[in-house]
C-alpha distance (Angstrom), angle and dihedral (degrees) to the residues before:
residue distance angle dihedral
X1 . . .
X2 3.71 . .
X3 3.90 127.7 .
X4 3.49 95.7 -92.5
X5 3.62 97.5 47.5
X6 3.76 89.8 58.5
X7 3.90 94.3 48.0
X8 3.70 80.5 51.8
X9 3.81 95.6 47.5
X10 3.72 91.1 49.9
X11 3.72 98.7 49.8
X12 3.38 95.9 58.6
X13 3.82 94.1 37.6
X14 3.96 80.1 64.0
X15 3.67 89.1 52.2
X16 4.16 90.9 -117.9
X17 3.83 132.8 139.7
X18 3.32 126.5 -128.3
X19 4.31 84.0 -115.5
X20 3.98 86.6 54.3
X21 4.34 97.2 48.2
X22 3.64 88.1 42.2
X23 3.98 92.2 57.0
X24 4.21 97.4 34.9
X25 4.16 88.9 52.9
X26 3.77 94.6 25.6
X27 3.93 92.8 -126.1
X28 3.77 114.9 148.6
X29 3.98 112.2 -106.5
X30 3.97 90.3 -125.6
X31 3.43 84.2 54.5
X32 3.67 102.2 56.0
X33 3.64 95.3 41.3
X34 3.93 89.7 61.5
X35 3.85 93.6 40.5
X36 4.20 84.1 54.9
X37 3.60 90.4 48.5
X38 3.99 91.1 52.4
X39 3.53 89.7 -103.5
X40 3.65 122.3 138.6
X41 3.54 108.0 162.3
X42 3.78 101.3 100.4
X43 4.26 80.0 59.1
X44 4.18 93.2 85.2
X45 3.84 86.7 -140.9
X46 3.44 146.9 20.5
X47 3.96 85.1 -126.1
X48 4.39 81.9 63.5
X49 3.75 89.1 40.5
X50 3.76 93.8 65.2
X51 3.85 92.0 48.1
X52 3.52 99.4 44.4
X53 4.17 86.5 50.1
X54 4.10 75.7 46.9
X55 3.16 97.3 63.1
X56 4.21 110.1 36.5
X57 3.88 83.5 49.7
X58 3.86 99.7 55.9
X59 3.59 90.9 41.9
X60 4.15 90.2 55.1
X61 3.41 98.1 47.2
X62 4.06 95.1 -105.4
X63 3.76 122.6 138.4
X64 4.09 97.5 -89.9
X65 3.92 90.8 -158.7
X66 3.61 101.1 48.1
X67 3.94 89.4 52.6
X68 3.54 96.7 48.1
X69 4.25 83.5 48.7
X70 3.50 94.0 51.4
X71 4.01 98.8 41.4
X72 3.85 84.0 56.4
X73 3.60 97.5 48.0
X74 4.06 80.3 52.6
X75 3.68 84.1 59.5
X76 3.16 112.4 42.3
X77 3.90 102.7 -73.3
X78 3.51 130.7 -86.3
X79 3.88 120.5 -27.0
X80 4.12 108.0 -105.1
X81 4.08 112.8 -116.4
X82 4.08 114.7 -95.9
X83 3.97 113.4 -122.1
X84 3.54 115.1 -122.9
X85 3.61 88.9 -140.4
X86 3.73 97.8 49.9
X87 4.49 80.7 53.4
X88 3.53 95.0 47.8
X89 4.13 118.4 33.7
X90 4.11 116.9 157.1
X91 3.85 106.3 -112.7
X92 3.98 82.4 -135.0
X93 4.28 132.9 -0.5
X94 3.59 115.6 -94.1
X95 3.84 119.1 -118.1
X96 3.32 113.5 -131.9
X97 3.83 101.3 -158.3
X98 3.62 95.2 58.6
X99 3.85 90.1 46.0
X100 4.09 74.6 56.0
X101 3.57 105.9 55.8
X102 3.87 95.6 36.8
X103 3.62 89.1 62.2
X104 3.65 93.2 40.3
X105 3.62 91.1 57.2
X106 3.55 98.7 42.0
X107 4.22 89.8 57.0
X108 3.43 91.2 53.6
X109 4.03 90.0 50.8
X110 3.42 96.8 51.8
X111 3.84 85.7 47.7
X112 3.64 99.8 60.6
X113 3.78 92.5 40.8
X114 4.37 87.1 54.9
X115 3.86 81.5 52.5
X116 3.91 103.2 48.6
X117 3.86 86.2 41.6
X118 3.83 92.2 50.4
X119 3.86 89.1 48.9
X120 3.86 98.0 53.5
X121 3.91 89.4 51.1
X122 3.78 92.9 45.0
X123 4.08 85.4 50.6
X124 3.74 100.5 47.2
X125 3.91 103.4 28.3
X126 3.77 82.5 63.1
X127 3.91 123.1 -174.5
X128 4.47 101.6 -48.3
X129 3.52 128.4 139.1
X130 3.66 128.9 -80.6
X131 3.50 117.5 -115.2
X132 3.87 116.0 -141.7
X133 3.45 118.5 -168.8
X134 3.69 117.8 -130.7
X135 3.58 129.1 -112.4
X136 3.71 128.0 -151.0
X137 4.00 138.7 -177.0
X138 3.61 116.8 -109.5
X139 3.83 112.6 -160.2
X140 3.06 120.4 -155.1
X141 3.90 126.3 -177.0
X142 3.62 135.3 -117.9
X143 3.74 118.6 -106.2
X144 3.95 117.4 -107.4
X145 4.02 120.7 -92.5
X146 3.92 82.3 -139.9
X147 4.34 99.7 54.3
X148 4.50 87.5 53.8
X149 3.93 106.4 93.0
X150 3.64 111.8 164.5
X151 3.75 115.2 -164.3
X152 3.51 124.5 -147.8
X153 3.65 111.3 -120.3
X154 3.68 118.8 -104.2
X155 4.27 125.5 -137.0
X156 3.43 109.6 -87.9
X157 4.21 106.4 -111.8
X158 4.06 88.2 -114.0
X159 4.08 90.6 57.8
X160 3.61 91.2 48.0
X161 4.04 93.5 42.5
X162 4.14 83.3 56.1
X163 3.70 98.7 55.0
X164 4.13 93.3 30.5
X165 3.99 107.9 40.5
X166 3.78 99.8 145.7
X167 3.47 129.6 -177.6
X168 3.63 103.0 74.5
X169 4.13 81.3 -65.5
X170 4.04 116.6 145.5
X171 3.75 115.6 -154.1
X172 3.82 108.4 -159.3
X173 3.61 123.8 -157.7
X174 3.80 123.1 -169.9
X175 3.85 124.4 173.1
X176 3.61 113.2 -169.6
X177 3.83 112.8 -135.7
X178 3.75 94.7 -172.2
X179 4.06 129.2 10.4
X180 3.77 105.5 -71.0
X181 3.90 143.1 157.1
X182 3.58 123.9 -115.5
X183 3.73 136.0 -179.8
X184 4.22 110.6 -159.3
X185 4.54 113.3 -175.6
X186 3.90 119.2 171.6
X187 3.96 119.5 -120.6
X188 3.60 83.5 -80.4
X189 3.88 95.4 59.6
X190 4.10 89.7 -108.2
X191 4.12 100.4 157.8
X192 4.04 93.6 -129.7
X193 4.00 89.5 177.5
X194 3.57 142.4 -1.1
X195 3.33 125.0 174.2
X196 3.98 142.2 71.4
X197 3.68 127.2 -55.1
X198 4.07 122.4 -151.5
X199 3.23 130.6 -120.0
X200 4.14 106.2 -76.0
X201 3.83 98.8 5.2
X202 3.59 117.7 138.7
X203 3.88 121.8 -142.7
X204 4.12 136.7 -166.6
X205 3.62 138.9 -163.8
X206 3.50 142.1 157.5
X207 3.67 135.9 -153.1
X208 3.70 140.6 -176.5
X209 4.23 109.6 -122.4
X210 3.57 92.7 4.2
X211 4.00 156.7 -63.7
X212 4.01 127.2 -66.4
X213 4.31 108.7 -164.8
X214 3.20 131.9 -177.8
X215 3.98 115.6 -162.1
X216 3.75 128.1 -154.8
X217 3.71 99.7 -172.7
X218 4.05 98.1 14.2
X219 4.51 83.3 -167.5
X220 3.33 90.4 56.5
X221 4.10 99.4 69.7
X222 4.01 131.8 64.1
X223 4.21 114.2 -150.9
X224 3.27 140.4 -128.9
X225 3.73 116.9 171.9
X226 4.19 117.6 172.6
X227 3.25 83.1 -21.0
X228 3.61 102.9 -63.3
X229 4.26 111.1 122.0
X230 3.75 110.8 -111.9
X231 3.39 100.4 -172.4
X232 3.49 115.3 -148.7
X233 3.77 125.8 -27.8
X234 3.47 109.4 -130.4
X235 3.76 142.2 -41.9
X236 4.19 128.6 -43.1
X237 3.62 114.9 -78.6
X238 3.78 89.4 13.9
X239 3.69 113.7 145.1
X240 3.92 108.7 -165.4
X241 4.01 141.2 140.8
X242 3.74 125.7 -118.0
X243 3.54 143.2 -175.4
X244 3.88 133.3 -155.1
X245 3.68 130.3 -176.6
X246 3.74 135.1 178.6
X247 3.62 98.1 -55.2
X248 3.88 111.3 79.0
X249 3.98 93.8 -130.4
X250 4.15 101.5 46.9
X251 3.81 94.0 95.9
X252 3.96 96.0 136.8
Protein backbone atom coordinates (compact mmCIF):
# COMPACT_ATOMS: atom_id res chain seq x y z
CA UNK A 1 0.00 0.00 0.00
CA UNK A 2 1.41 3.19 -1.27
CA UNK A 3 1.28 6.70 0.43
CA UNK A 4 -1.65 7.75 -1.16
CA UNK A 5 -3.60 4.76 -0.57
CA UNK A 6 -3.13 5.21 3.13
CA UNK A 7 -4.09 8.98 3.10
CA UNK A 8 -7.01 7.59 1.31
CA UNK A 9 -7.66 4.78 3.80
CA UNK A 10 -7.53 7.18 6.64
CA UNK A 11 -9.87 9.75 5.32
CA UNK A 12 -12.52 7.67 4.99
CA UNK A 13 -11.74 5.72 8.18
CA UNK A 14 -12.49 9.28 9.73
CA UNK A 15 -15.67 9.34 7.90
CA UNK A 16 -14.46 12.69 5.75
CA UNK A 17 -14.86 13.71 2.07
CA UNK A 18 -12.44 14.70 0.03
CA UNK A 19 -14.58 18.45 0.03
CA UNK A 20 -14.30 18.33 4.01
CA UNK A 21 -10.06 17.40 4.22
CA UNK A 22 -9.52 19.83 1.56
CA UNK A 23 -11.21 22.75 3.67
CA UNK A 24 -9.89 21.52 7.47
CA UNK A 25 -5.99 21.43 6.00
CA UNK A 26 -6.64 23.97 3.29
CA UNK A 27 -5.28 21.59 0.47
CA UNK A 28 -6.92 22.02 -2.89
CA UNK A 29 -9.39 19.02 -3.76
CA UNK A 30 -7.47 18.40 -7.18
CA UNK A 31 -4.69 18.18 -5.17
CA UNK A 32 -5.64 15.52 -2.81
CA UNK A 33 -7.21 13.40 -5.32
CA UNK A 34 -3.77 13.10 -7.18
CA UNK A 35 -1.75 12.77 -3.92
CA UNK A 36 -4.37 9.59 -3.13
CA UNK A 37 -3.79 8.26 -6.42
CA UNK A 38 0.16 8.36 -5.85
CA UNK A 39 0.36 11.24 -7.88
CA UNK A 40 2.50 14.08 -7.03
CA UNK A 41 2.94 16.03 -9.94
CA UNK A 42 0.47 18.82 -9.35
CA UNK A 43 2.96 19.30 -5.92
CA UNK A 44 5.73 21.66 -7.97
CA UNK A 45 8.45 19.79 -6.01
CA UNK A 46 9.28 16.98 -4.20
CA UNK A 47 10.41 19.54 -1.40
CA UNK A 48 6.14 20.54 -1.46
CA UNK A 49 5.35 16.89 -1.78
CA UNK A 50 6.73 16.03 1.61
CA UNK A 51 4.81 18.93 3.27
CA UNK A 52 1.69 18.50 1.71
CA UNK A 53 1.97 14.49 2.82
CA UNK A 54 2.97 16.55 6.21
CA UNK A 55 0.20 18.01 6.64
CA UNK A 56 -2.96 15.46 5.54
CA UNK A 57 -1.11 12.92 7.82
CA UNK A 58 -0.96 14.96 11.09
CA UNK A 59 -4.34 16.08 10.61
CA UNK A 60 -5.61 12.14 10.32
CA UNK A 61 -3.97 10.91 13.04
CA UNK A 62 -1.11 8.97 10.90
CA UNK A 63 2.52 8.97 11.89
CA UNK A 64 3.64 12.31 9.83
CA UNK A 65 7.38 11.16 9.88
CA UNK A 66 7.07 7.73 8.80
CA UNK A 67 5.01 8.94 5.67
CA UNK A 68 7.23 11.51 4.69
CA UNK A 69 10.18 8.48 5.14
CA UNK A 70 8.47 6.18 3.13
CA UNK A 71 7.26 8.68 0.23
CA UNK A 72 11.02 9.46 -0.10
CA UNK A 73 12.21 6.06 -0.17
CA UNK A 74 9.43 5.87 -3.12
CA UNK A 75 11.47 8.48 -4.70
CA UNK A 76 14.57 7.91 -4.45
CA UNK A 77 15.29 8.66 -0.70
CA UNK A 78 16.06 11.68 0.93
CA UNK A 79 17.82 14.55 -0.99
CA UNK A 80 21.75 14.67 0.22
CA UNK A 81 22.73 18.15 2.11
CA UNK A 82 24.44 20.98 -0.28
CA UNK A 83 28.02 22.13 0.97
CA UNK A 84 28.36 25.61 1.58
CA UNK A 85 31.66 25.47 0.13
CA UNK A 86 30.76 23.67 -3.01
CA UNK A 87 27.82 27.06 -3.26
CA UNK A 88 30.19 29.57 -2.55
CA UNK A 89 34.06 29.07 -3.91
CA UNK A 90 36.33 32.47 -4.36
CA UNK A 91 36.94 32.86 -8.15
CA UNK A 92 40.66 33.60 -6.94
CA UNK A 93 42.49 33.76 -3.07
CA UNK A 94 42.67 37.02 -1.57
CA UNK A 95 46.10 38.53 -0.79
CA UNK A 96 46.34 39.77 2.27
CA UNK A 97 49.26 42.22 1.87
CA UNK A 98 47.69 44.19 -0.73
CA UNK A 99 44.41 44.26 1.30
CA UNK A 100 47.27 45.78 3.80
CA UNK A 101 48.74 48.53 2.05
CA UNK A 102 45.45 49.72 0.40
CA UNK A 103 44.09 50.36 3.69
CA UNK A 104 47.24 51.73 4.95
CA UNK A 105 47.27 54.23 2.33
CA UNK A 106 43.83 55.13 2.40
CA UNK A 107 44.19 56.11 6.49
CA UNK A 108 46.83 58.20 5.83
CA UNK A 109 44.67 60.02 2.96
CA UNK A 110 41.91 60.66 4.86
CA UNK A 111 44.38 61.99 7.48
CA UNK A 112 45.92 64.68 5.57
CA UNK A 113 42.62 65.73 4.06
CA UNK A 114 41.12 66.08 8.15
CA UNK A 115 44.28 68.28 8.51
CA UNK A 116 44.05 70.67 5.42
CA UNK A 117 40.28 70.92 6.21
CA UNK A 118 40.96 71.74 9.88
CA UNK A 119 43.50 74.42 8.76
CA UNK A 120 41.19 76.38 6.37
CA UNK A 121 38.51 76.61 9.21
CA UNK A 122 41.07 77.55 11.82
CA UNK A 123 42.26 80.39 9.15
CA UNK A 124 38.95 81.85 8.18
CA UNK A 125 36.74 81.27 11.35
CA UNK A 126 39.28 83.56 12.94
CA UNK A 127 39.32 84.39 16.76
CA UNK A 128 35.04 85.41 17.50
CA UNK A 129 33.02 84.52 20.25
CA UNK A 130 31.28 81.37 20.91
CA UNK A 131 27.78 81.45 20.99
CA UNK A 132 26.10 79.22 23.66
CA UNK A 133 22.68 78.73 23.48
CA UNK A 134 20.71 79.23 26.56
CA UNK A 135 18.94 76.83 28.52
CA UNK A 136 15.92 77.36 30.60
CA UNK A 137 13.57 75.28 33.08
CA UNK A 138 10.25 74.49 31.90
CA UNK A 139 7.85 73.61 34.75
CA UNK A 140 5.40 71.85 34.23
CA UNK A 141 2.65 70.89 36.82
CA UNK A 142 1.46 67.80 38.28
CA UNK A 143 -1.84 66.45 37.16
CA UNK A 144 -4.87 66.71 39.69
CA UNK A 145 -5.70 63.68 42.21
CA UNK A 146 -9.39 64.63 41.27
CA UNK A 147 -9.14 64.39 36.95
CA UNK A 148 -7.53 60.22 37.47
CA UNK A 149 -10.62 57.80 37.28
CA UNK A 150 -9.60 54.35 36.76
CA UNK A 151 -12.33 52.03 35.64
CA UNK A 152 -12.52 48.63 36.48
CA UNK A 153 -12.48 46.53 33.50
CA UNK A 154 -15.64 45.00 32.37
CA UNK A 155 -16.09 40.97 31.01
CA UNK A 156 -15.48 40.82 27.64
CA UNK A 157 -19.16 39.93 25.80
CA UNK A 158 -17.59 36.36 24.68
CA UNK A 159 -16.83 35.42 28.58
CA UNK A 160 -20.16 36.39 29.54
CA UNK A 161 -21.87 34.62 26.35
CA UNK A 162 -19.93 31.26 27.77
CA UNK A 163 -21.29 31.25 31.22
CA UNK A 164 -24.86 32.98 30.07
CA UNK A 165 -25.96 31.33 26.62
CA UNK A 166 -29.71 31.34 27.07
CA UNK A 167 -32.20 30.12 24.97
CA UNK A 168 -31.94 26.53 25.41
CA UNK A 169 -28.27 27.20 23.63
CA UNK A 170 -25.21 24.87 24.87
CA UNK A 171 -21.79 26.36 24.48
CA UNK A 172 -19.23 23.52 24.49
CA UNK A 173 -15.74 23.96 25.33
CA UNK A 174 -13.13 21.26 24.80
CA UNK A 175 -9.34 21.76 25.30
CA UNK A 176 -7.36 19.01 24.08
CA UNK A 177 -4.58 17.98 26.51
CA UNK A 178 -2.96 15.57 24.12
CA UNK A 179 -3.66 15.02 20.17
CA UNK A 180 -7.05 13.38 19.96
CA UNK A 181 -10.09 12.79 17.59
CA UNK A 182 -13.38 14.07 18.22
CA UNK A 183 -16.69 13.93 16.50
CA UNK A 184 -19.17 17.07 17.80
CA UNK A 185 -23.37 16.89 16.06
CA UNK A 186 -26.10 19.34 17.41
CA UNK A 187 -29.40 17.87 19.03
CA UNK A 188 -30.42 17.48 15.60
CA UNK A 189 -27.49 15.14 14.62
CA UNK A 190 -25.82 18.19 12.44
CA UNK A 191 -21.89 16.95 12.31
CA UNK A 192 -20.45 20.51 13.54
CA UNK A 193 -16.75 19.00 13.50
CA UNK A 194 -14.94 16.00 12.84
CA UNK A 195 -11.62 15.75 12.82
CA UNK A 196 -8.45 15.75 15.24
CA UNK A 197 -7.51 18.35 17.67
CA UNK A 198 -3.64 19.04 18.73
CA UNK A 199 -2.20 18.88 21.61
CA UNK A 200 -3.35 22.27 23.67
CA UNK A 201 -5.84 23.68 21.13
CA UNK A 202 -8.90 25.06 22.39
CA UNK A 203 -12.27 24.61 20.52
CA UNK A 204 -16.04 26.25 20.70
CA UNK A 205 -19.39 25.52 19.54
CA UNK A 206 -22.76 26.22 20.21
CA UNK A 207 -25.95 24.50 19.68
CA UNK A 208 -29.58 25.03 20.13
CA UNK A 209 -31.16 21.96 22.59
CA UNK A 210 -27.94 20.54 23.17
CA UNK A 211 -24.50 18.73 22.22
CA UNK A 212 -24.01 14.98 20.89
CA UNK A 213 -19.86 13.91 21.26
CA UNK A 214 -18.26 11.26 20.46
CA UNK A 215 -14.70 10.80 22.20
CA UNK A 216 -11.75 8.85 20.96
CA UNK A 217 -9.54 9.10 23.93
CA UNK A 218 -12.30 10.41 26.58
CA UNK A 219 -8.68 11.26 29.14
CA UNK A 220 -7.40 13.17 26.73
CA UNK A 221 -10.01 16.33 26.93
CA UNK A 222 -10.77 18.99 29.82
CA UNK A 223 -14.70 20.48 29.81
CA UNK A 224 -16.33 23.31 29.86
CA UNK A 225 -20.01 23.16 29.34
CA UNK A 226 -22.20 26.70 29.87
CA UNK A 227 -19.60 27.58 31.60
CA UNK A 228 -19.59 25.21 34.32
CA UNK A 229 -15.94 23.02 34.44
CA UNK A 230 -16.51 19.43 33.56
CA UNK A 231 -13.46 18.13 34.23
CA UNK A 232 -12.50 15.42 32.24
CA UNK A 233 -14.84 12.97 30.60
CA UNK A 234 -13.79 9.73 31.30
CA UNK A 235 -10.70 7.60 31.54
CA UNK A 236 -7.40 7.47 28.97
CA UNK A 237 -7.92 5.59 25.92
CA UNK A 238 -11.64 5.60 26.59
CA UNK A 239 -13.69 5.81 23.54
CA UNK A 240 -17.36 6.73 24.55
CA UNK A 241 -20.46 8.97 23.37
CA UNK A 242 -21.99 11.79 25.30
CA UNK A 243 -24.64 14.12 25.28
CA UNK A 244 -25.13 17.60 26.91
CA UNK A 245 -28.06 19.84 26.91
CA UNK A 246 -28.85 23.17 28.42
CA UNK A 247 -28.10 22.36 31.87
CA UNK A 248 -24.28 22.42 32.54
CA UNK A 249 -24.27 18.86 34.31
CA UNK A 250 -26.54 16.60 31.67
CA UNK A 251 -23.50 15.21 29.84
CA UNK A 252 -24.82 11.48 29.61
Amino acid sequence: MGVGARLAEAREAAGLSVEELSRCTRVREALINAIERDDFSLCGGDFYARGHVRNLSTFLGIDAEAMVHEFDQMHGGVPLPVRASGVFQAERPIKIRDRHALNWTMAMGVALVVVVVFGVVKTMGGDGDTTTAEVREISVPAPSPSTSIVKAPEPSRKEASLSKPGNGTVVFQVRAERSTRLTVRDAGGRRLFSGTLPAGKTSVWRAKNGVRVTFADAGAVSLLVNGKELGVPGRPGQSLKRFYGASAGSGR
